[in-house]
N, C-alpha and C positions, 0 to 999 in steps of 0.2 A: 631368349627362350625362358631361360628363369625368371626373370620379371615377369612375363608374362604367365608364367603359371604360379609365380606369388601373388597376384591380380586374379587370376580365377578363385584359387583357396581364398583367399579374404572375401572376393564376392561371393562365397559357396556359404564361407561362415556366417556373412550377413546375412544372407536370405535365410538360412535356418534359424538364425537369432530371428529375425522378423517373424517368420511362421509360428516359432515355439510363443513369441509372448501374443499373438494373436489366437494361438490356440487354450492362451493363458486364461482370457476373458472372456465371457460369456456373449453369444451375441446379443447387443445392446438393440431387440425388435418389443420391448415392452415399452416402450417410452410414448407416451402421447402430447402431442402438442399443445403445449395452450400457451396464455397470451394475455399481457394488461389486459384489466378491463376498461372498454373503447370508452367510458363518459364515466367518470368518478366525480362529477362537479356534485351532486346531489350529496354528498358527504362531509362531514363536519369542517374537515382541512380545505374540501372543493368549495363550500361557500364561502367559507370567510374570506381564500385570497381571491376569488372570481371579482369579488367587488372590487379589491384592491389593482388588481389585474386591470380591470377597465381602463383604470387613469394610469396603466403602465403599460400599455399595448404590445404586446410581442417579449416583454419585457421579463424578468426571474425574481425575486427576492431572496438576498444572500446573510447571510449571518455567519461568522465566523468562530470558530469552533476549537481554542486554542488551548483551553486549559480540561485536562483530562476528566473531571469529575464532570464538568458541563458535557463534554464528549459522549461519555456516558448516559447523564442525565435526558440529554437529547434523543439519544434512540427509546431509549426506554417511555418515556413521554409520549412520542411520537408511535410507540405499540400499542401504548396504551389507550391511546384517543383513535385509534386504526376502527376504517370501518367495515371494509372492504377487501383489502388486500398487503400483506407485508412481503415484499421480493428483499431476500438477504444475499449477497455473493460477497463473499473471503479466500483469500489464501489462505487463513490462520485463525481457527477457529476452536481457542484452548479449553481445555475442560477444567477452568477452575473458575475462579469467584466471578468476576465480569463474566465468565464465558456462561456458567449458570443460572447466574441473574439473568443475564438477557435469555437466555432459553427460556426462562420462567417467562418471561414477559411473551415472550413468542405465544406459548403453549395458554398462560390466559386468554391473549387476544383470539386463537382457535378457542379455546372454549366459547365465546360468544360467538364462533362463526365468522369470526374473519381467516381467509384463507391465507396462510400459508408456506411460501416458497422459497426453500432454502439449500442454494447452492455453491457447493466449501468444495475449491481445491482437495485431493488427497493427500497430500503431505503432514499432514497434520492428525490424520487420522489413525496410522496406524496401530492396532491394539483394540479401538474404541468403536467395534461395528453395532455391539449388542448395544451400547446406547442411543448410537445414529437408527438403528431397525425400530427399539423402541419410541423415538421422535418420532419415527418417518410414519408409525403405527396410528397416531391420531388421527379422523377422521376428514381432521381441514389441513394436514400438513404432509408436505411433498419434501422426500429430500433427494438430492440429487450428488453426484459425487463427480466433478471433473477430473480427465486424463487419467484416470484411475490405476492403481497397481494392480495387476492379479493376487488375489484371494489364495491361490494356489503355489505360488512361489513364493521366497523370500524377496523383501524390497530389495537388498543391498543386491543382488544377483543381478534384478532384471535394472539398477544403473548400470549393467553391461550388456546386458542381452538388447535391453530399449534405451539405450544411447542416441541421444536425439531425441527420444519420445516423452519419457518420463522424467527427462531433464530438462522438460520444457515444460512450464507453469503457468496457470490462471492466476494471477496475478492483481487482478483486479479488485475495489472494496465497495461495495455499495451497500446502501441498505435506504428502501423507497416503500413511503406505505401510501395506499389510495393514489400511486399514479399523479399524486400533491406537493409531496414533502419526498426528497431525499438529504442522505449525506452521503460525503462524496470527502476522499483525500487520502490518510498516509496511517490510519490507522487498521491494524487489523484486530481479530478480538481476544482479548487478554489482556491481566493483570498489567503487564506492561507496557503498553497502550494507554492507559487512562490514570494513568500517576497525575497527580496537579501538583506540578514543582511551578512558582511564580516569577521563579528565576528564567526558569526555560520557558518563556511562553508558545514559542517554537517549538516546541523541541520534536512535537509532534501535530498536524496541523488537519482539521477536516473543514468542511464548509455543507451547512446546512442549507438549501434551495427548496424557495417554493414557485411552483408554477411551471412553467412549458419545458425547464431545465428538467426537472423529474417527470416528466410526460416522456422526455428525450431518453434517460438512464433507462425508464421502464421498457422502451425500444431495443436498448443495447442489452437487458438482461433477455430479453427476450429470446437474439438470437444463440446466448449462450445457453439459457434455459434448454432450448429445442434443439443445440449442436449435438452431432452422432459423439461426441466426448462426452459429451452428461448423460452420466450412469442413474438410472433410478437405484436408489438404496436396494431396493428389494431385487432389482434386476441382479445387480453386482454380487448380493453377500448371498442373497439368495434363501438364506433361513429364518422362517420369520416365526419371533419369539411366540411365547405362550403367553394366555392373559396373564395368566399369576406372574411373567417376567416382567409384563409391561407394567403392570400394578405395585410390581416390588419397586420398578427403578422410577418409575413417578412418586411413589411414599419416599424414596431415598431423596430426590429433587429438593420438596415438598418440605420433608426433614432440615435439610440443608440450607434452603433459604431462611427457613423460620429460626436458625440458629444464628444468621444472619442479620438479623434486625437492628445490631447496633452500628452496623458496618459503615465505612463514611459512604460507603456507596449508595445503600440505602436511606442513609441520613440526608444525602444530599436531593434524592429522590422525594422524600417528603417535604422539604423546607429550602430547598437553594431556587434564588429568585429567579435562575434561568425556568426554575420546572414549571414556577408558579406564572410565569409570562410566556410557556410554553401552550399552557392549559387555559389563559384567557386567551390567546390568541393576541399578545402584546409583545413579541418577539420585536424588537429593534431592527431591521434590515436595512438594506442598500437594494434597492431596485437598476436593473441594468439589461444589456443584456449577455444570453451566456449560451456557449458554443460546446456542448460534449463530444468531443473527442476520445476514443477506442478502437484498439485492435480488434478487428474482427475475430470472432473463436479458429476462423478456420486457417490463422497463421500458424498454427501449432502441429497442421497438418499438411503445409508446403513449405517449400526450399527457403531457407531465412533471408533470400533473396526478392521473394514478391514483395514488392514493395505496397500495389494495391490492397492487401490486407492489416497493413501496420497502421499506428497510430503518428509514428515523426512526421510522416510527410503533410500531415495534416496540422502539425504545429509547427513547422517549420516557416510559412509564413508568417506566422508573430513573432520569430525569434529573429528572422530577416530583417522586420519592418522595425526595428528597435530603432530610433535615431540617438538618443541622448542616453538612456542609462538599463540596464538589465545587472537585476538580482536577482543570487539563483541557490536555493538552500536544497541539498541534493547529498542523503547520508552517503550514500554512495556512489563517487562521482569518479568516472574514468572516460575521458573527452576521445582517447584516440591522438592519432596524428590528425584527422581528420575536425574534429574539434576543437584542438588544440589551435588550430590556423582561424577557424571561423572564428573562435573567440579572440584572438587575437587581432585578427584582419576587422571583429565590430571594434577596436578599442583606435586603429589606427585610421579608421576615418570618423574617430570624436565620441566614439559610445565610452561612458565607463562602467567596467564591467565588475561584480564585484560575487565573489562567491563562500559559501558557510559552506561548512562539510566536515566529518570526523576527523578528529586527528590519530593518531595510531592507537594512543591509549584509550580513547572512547570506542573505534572501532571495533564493534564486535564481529567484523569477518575481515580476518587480519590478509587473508591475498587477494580483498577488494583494494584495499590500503594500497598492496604491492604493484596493484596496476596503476593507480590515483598515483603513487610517489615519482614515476618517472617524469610525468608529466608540469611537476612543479616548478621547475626552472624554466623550462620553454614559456609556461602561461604568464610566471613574473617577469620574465624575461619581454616578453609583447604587453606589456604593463594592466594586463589583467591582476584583479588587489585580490586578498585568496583569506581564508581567514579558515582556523583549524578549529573546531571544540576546544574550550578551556574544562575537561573535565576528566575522568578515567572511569572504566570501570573497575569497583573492587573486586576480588577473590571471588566472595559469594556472588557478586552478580555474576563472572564468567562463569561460574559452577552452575547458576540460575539459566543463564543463553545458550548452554552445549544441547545444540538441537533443537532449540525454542524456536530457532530461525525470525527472531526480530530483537529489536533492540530497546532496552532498555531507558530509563528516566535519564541518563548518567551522558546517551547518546543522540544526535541529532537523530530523528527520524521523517519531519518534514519535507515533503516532495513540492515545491512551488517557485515558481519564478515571477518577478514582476519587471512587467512592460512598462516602460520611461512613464510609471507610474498613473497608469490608464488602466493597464489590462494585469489581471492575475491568473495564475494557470497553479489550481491545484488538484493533485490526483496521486494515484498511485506511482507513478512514472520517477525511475530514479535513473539518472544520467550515467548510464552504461550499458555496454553489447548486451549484459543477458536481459535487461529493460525494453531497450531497445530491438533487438533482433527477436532473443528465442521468446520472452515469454509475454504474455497478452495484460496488457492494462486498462485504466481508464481514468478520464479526469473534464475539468470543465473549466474554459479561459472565460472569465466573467469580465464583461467592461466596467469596471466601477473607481471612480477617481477617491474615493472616501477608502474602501477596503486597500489600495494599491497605495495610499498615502501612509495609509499607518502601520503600513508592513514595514515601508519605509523608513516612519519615524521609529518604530519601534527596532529598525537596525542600526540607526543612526545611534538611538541611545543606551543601546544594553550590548551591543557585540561586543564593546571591550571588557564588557565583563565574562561576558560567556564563551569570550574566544579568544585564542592570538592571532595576532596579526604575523602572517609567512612575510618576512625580505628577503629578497635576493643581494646579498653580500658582496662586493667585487675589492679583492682586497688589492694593495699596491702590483701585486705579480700577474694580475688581472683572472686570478683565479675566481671561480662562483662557489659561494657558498649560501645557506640558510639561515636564516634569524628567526627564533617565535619570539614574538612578545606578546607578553599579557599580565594580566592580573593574579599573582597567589600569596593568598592569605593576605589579604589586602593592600597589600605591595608590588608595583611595578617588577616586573625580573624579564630579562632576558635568558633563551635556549641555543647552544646550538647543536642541542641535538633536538629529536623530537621526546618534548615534554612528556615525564611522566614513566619514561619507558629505561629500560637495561639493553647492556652491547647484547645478548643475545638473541632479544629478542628483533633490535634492528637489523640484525647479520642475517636472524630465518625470515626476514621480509625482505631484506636485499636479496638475498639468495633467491625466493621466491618470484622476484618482480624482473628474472631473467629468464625466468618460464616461457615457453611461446603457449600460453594460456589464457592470455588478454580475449579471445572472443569468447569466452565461456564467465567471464568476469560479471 
């Protein structure tokens, strides 16, 4: 009888929790449909690859997108030459130097009329409505706000009131102009995103696509764009500024870039050879073909058990069909029991499996880490080879990451694997429950043996410098232990702790990694 009426109180308190944050939000009945538009071939980007396109039937052009300042340089290029149409979707969309610059670029290409549409996660937003109103206020720009908090509560509250709700994220990055050209991968927008370290050529990783591949992205925004989750700006905040507001914070803009002129961001913008083979239409590519794969929007609003709405099962057969070798660069990587076997069981009938991911000191969410560390000995132990960052973050960068919610130059952020060197899968998608289960992503497996070769080579040659190598240790008493090795300050050294790091802070991640909190990971 007491159980049973501690099961009624908690179902009483949930439904009231559910009603209060639905009565938190506004109903979302202002939202109108729209949709790529159906024939973009008539446009700068549509002619030049339609030709190309002919002698590659069905097929994408890929270009890889590895070092930050290109990263950059590429969207913006690509705003710039827009003739038609700019679709944007972020998780992390920061209001500082990158995150400006590209607004600017946005906000010119609506000056000549090109449309438009920009839709960012809310996690990123709080505080920043009167500028998102001010964007949303131009005449060719739509902003949209996924999973949105109420306007009316505090955030930290309703992570208890909308538990399950609001702790489930869009997740996804894209950004596709004229339905021609997207990018697609592991960045989201800010400063810390687009560092050009040469050392980490990885360290963060997109892939630019022309052809049926961004025909496909412009599909999948689509259905986010139109999900009863996306909030029209103006539906959500609801107050819409005055000219003299919108006039003040474009002069601020405006201000702000042109103080900017010497920035390497800008620099790179005017004079790096990616912009200038951007703008003749001399981009180097890999032609193949490529498969986009995403969670549908409307996983974030059934049991994390539909499996018909997520995006694994849809990459699951490339991760099956491995026969000889799978590499897999994933900052945040927590296999599971479940995992943990499948990767194990590819290595014991001849696959070698070989994985990059944070090490404790790089990691900047130290109880992803705490789910990641149990699993190290099982993985080395079924002779999967594991390999940790050789790097840390300092003081100021953790001071810099407290609530940036991404990861710095310092930290792998890369989401990609490659198939026995045929196929490459890059996207947002990073290997764990909350990737996988709660929150919504996207990414695209391109067939391309050139791009899949030189991920390759390029792991072959530079891991030891950017990483240690984990061993699993079996001393004479048949005891397991750990080994890093790697590279510091130009010298070989062995660990056997994790590098870089103090007892305390291993003790609050051991401690932590006995949590029953692995599915929220």
């Amino acid at each position: 009888m007491k159980n049973r009426s501690v099961a009624t109180l908690l179902a009483v308190l949930a439904t009231l929790s559910l009603v209060t944050a639905c009565a938190t939000l506004p109903e979302n009945v202002g939202r109108k449909e729209t949709f790529a538009y159906p024939d973009t071939r008539d446009t700068l980007l549509g002619r030049e690859y339609s030709r190309e396109e002919a002698a590659h039937p069905g097929e994408s052009a890929f270009h890889l997108l590895g070092n930050g300042l290109d990263a950059f340089v590429a969207r913006a290029v690509l705003a710039h030459i827009a003739e038609r149409s700019i679709d944007v979707q972020y998780y992390l969309y920061h209001d500082d130097l990158v995150g400006r610059l590209l607004t600017w670029q946005l906000l010119q290409a609506a000056d000549q009329g090109v449309r438009v549409r920009l839709l960012v996660d809310d996690m990123d937003l709080a505080g920043r409505d009167p500028g998102v109103l001010a964007l949303d206020s131009h005449p060719k720009v739509e902003v949209r706000i996924f999973n949105p908090f109420s306007r009316k509560r505090g955030r930290t509250s309703q992570f208890l009131t909308r538990m399950g709700s609001v702790t489930r994220r869009m997740h996804n990055k894209s950004f596709t102009v004229d339905s021609q050209a997207t990018i697609l991968g592991g960045r989201n927008i800010g400063n810390e995103y687009f560092e050009a370290d040469p050392d980490l050529a990885f360290a963060d990783l997109d892939v630019v696509a022309f052809g049926p591949v961004a025909r496909d992205v412009s599909t999948a925004f689509d259905r986010y764009w139109n999900s009863e989750l996306a909030y029209p700006a103006s539906v959500l905040i609801g107050e819409s500024p005055t000219p003299e507001e919108i006039a003040r914070k474009r002069q601020q803009l405006e201000d702000f870039v042109a103080a900017q002129a010497d920035s390497v961001y800008l620099e790179a913008l005017r004079n790096s050879d990616l912009a200038d083979r951007i703008r003749e239409r001399q981009v180097r590519t890999s032609w193949g073909n490529g498969v986009v794969v995403y969670d549908r929007p409307e996983k974030l609003l059934h049991d994390t058990g539909q499996k018909e709405y997520q995006l694994a099962p849809r990459l699951k057969p490339y991760v099956e069909g491995v026969q000889k070798e799978l590499i897999i660069f994933s900052p945040y990587f927590v296999p599971g029991d479940a995992g943990t076997t499948f990767l194990t069981d590819l290595v014991a009938r001849g696959v070698r499996v070989r994985i990059l991911t944070n090490s404790l000191a790089s990691n900047d969410v130290g109880v992803v880490h705490a789910g990641y560390a149990k699993y190290r000995k099982p993985l080395l132990r079924g002779g999967v080879e594991l390999y940790e960052m050789n790097k840390k973050l300092t003081r100021e960068q953790k001071k810099e990451k407290k609530g940036a919610g991404g990861s710095s130059k310092a930290s792998l952020h890369a989401k990609s694997f490659v198939f026995d060197r045929e196929q490459v899968f890059i996207g947002s998608l990073n290997l764990d429950p909350r990737a996988l289960i709660h929150n919504t992503e996207i990414g695209v497996v391109l067939a391309s043996r050139e791009i899949a070769q030189g991920m390759v080579d390029w792991f072959d040659e530079h891991i030891g410098k950017v990483a240690f190598r984990v061993e699993l240790k079996l001393d004479e008493n048949g005891s397991e232990s750990l080994r890093w090795h790697g590279i510091v300050d130009g010298t070989p050294q062995t660990f056997d702790v994790d590098p870089y790091t103090g007892f305390w802070k291993r003790l609050g991640i051991g401690f932590l990694g006995i949590l029953p909190i692995e599915s929220q990971l």
